[in-house]
ZAROVO-716380 format. One record per residue (C-alpha): residue number from 0; residue in one letter; x, y, z. Coordinates in nm, 4 decimals, m for minus. Example, Ala and Ser with C-alpha at 12.3 -4.5 7.8 and 13.67 -1.06 7.14 Angstrom:
<nodes>
@i 0 | aa A | px 1.2300 | py m0.4500 | pz 0.7800 $
@i 1 | aa S | px 1.3670 | py m0.1060 | pz 0.7140 $
</nodes>
This chain:
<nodes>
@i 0 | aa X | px 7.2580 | py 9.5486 | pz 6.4593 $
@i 1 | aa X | px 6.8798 | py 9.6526 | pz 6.5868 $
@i 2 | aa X | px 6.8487 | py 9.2843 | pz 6.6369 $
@i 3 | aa X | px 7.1429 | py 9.2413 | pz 6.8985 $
@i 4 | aa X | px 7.0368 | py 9.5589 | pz 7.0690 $
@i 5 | aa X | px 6.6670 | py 9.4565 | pz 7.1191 $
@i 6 | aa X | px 6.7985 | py 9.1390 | pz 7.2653 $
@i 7 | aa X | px 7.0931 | py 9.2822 | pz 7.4659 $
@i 8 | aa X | px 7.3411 | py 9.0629 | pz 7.2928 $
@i 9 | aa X | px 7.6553 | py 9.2944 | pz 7.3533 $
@i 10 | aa X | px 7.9157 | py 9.0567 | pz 7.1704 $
@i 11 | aa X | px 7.7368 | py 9.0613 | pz 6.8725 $
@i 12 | aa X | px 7.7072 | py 9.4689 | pz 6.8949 $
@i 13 | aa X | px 8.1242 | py 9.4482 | pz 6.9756 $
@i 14 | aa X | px 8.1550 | py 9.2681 | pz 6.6381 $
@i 15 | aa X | px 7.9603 | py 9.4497 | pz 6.4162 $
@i 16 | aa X | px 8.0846 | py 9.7686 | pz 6.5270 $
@i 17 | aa X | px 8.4025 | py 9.6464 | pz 6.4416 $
@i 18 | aa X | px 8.3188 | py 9.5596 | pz 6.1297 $
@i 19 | aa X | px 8.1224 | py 9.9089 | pz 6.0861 $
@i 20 | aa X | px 8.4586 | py 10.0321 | pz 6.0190 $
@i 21 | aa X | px 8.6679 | py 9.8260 | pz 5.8354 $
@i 22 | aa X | px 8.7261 | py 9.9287 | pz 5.4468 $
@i 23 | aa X | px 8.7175 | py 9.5471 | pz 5.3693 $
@i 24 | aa X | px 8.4121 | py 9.4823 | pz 5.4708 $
@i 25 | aa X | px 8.1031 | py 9.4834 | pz 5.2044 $
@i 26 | aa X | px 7.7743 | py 9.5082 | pz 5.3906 $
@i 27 | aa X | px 7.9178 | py 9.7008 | pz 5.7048 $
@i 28 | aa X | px 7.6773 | py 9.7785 | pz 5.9476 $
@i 29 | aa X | px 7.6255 | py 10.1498 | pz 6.0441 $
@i 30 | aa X | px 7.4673 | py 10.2155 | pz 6.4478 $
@i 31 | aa X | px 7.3126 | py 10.4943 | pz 6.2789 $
@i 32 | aa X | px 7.1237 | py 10.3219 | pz 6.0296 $
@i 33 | aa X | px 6.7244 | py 10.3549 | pz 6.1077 $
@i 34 | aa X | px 6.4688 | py 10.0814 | pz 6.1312 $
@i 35 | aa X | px 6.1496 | py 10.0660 | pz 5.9200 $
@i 36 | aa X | px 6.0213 | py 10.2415 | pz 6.2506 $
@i 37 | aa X | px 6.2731 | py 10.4916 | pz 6.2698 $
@i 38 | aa X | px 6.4725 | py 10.3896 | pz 6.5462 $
@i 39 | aa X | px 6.8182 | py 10.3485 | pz 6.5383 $
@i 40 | aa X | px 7.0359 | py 10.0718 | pz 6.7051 $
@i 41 | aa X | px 7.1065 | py 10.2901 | pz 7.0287 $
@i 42 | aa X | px 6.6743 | py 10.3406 | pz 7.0151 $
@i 43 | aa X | px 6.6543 | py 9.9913 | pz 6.9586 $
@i 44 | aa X | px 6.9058 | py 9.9092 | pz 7.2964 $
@i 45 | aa X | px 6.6996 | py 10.1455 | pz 7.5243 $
@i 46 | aa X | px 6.3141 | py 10.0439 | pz 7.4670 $
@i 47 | aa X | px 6.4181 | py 9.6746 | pz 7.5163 $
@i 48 | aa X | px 6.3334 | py 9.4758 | pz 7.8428 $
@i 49 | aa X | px 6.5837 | py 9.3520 | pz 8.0618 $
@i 50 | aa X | px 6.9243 | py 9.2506 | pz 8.1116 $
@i 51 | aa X | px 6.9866 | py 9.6597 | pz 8.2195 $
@i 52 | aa X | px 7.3620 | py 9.5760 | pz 8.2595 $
@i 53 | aa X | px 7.3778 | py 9.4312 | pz 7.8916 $
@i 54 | aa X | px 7.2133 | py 9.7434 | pz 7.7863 $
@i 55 | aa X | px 7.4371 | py 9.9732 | pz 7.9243 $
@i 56 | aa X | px 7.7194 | py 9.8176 | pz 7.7646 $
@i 57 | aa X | px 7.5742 | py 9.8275 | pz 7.4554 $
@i 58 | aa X | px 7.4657 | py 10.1932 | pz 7.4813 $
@i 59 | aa X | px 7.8095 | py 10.3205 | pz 7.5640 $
@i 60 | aa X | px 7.9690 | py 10.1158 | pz 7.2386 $
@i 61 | aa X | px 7.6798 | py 10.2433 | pz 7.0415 $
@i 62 | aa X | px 7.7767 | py 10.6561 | pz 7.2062 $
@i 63 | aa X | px 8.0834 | py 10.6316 | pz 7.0684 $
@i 64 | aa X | px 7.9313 | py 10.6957 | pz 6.7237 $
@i 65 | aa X | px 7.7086 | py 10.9612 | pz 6.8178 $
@i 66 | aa X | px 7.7648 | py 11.3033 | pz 6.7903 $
@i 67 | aa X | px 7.4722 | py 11.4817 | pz 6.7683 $
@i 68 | aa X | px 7.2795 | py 11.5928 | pz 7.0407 $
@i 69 | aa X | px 6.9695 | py 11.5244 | pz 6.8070 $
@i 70 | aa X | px 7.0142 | py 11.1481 | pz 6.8394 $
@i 71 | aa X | px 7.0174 | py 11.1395 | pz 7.1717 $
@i 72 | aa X | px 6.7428 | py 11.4093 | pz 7.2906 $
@i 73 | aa X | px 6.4887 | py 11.5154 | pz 6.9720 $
@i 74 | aa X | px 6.5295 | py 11.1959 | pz 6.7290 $
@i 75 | aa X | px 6.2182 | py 11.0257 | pz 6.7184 $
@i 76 | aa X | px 6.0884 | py 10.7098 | pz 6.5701 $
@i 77 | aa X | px 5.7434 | py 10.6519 | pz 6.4521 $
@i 78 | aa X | px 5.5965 | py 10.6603 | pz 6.8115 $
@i 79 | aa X | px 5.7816 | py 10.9946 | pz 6.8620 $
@i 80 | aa X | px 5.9910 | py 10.8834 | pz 7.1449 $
@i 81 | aa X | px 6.3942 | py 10.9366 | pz 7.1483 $
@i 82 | aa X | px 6.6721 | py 10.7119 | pz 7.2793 $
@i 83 | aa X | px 6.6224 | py 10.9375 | pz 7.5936 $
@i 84 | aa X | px 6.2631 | py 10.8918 | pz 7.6594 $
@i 85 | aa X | px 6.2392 | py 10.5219 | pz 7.5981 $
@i 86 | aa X | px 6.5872 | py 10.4679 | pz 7.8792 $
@i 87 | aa X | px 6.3612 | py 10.6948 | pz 8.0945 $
@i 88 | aa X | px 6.0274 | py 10.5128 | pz 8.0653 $
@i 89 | aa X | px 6.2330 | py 10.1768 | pz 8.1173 $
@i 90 | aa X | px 6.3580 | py 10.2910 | pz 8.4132 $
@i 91 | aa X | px 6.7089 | py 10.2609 | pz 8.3052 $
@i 92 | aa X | px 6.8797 | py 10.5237 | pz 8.5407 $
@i 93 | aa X | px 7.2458 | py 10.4391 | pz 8.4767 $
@i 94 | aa X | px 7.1819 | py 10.4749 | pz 8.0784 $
@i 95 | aa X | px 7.0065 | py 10.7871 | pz 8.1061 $
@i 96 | aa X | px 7.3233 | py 10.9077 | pz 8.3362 $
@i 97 | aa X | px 7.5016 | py 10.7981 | pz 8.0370 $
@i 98 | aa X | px 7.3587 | py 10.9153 | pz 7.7587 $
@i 99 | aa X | px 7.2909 | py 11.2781 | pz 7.9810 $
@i 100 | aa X | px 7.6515 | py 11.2919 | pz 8.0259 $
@i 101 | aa X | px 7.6788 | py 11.2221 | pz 7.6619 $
@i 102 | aa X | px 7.4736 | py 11.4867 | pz 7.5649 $
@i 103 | aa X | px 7.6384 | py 11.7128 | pz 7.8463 $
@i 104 | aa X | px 8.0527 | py 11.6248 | pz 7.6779 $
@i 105 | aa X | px 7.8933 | py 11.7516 | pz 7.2967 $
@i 106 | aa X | px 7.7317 | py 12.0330 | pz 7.4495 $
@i 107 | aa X | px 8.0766 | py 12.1290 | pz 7.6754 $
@i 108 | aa X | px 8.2988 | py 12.0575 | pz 7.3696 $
@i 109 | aa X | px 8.1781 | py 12.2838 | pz 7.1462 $
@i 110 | aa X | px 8.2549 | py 12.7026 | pz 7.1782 $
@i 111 | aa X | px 7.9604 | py 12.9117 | pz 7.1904 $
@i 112 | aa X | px 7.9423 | py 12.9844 | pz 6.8462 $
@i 113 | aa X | px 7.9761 | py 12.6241 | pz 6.6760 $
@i 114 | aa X | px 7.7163 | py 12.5230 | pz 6.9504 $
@i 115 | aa X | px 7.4617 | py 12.7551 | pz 6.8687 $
@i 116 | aa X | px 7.4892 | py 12.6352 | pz 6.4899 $
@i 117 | aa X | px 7.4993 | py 12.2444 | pz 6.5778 $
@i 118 | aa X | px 7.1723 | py 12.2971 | pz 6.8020 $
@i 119 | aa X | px 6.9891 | py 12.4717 | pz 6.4742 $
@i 120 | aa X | px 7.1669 | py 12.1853 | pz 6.2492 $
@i 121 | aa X | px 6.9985 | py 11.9013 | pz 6.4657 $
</nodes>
């Protein structure tokens, strides 16, 4: 999975998200899984270079996992950067719109109450 995101190979990321959830399947493959480096898939998608279209594909399959603000905005891997940081120092506007609104529909969807407890949680 970090391997297709790295590379921007959004086909591959279709079909092992597809088998991410299928009971059949042995060694499923998990988006959320972390690297010996700590990054996740969606980490691995928006540090790469290139292919910014590719990316953003891959990023919104990959959000559709997530949901915790805490992989998005304060996860860090062993260079303490998050998903967030590393689309912003690519220069990746349209997946930090995405993964801003991301953050923005957990934040909105939750009542004051359950948000306040998810936000200490992450």
């Amino acid at each position: 999975m970090h391997f297709a995101a790295v590379h921007a190979l959004p086909h591959a990321v279709d079909t092992l998200l597809k088998t991410s959830d299928d009971p059949n399947v042995r060694n499923t493959f998990n988006p959320l899984t972390e690297n010996k480096m700590g990054q996740t898939a969606l980490t691995r998608v928006t540090c790469g270079l290139w292919n910014e279209e590719n990316r953003l594909r891959i990023a919104s399959q990959l959000l559709f996992k997530v949901d915790s603000v805490h992989l998005l905005l304060t996860k860090l891997d062993k260079h303490d950067c998050s998903p967030l940081w590393h689309a912003c120092n690519r220069d990746y506007s349209e997946i930090v719109d995405l993964l801003l609104k991301k953050v923005y529909n957990i934040l909105h969807d939750q009542s004051d109450k359950t948000l306040r407890a998810k936000i200490e949680e992450d």
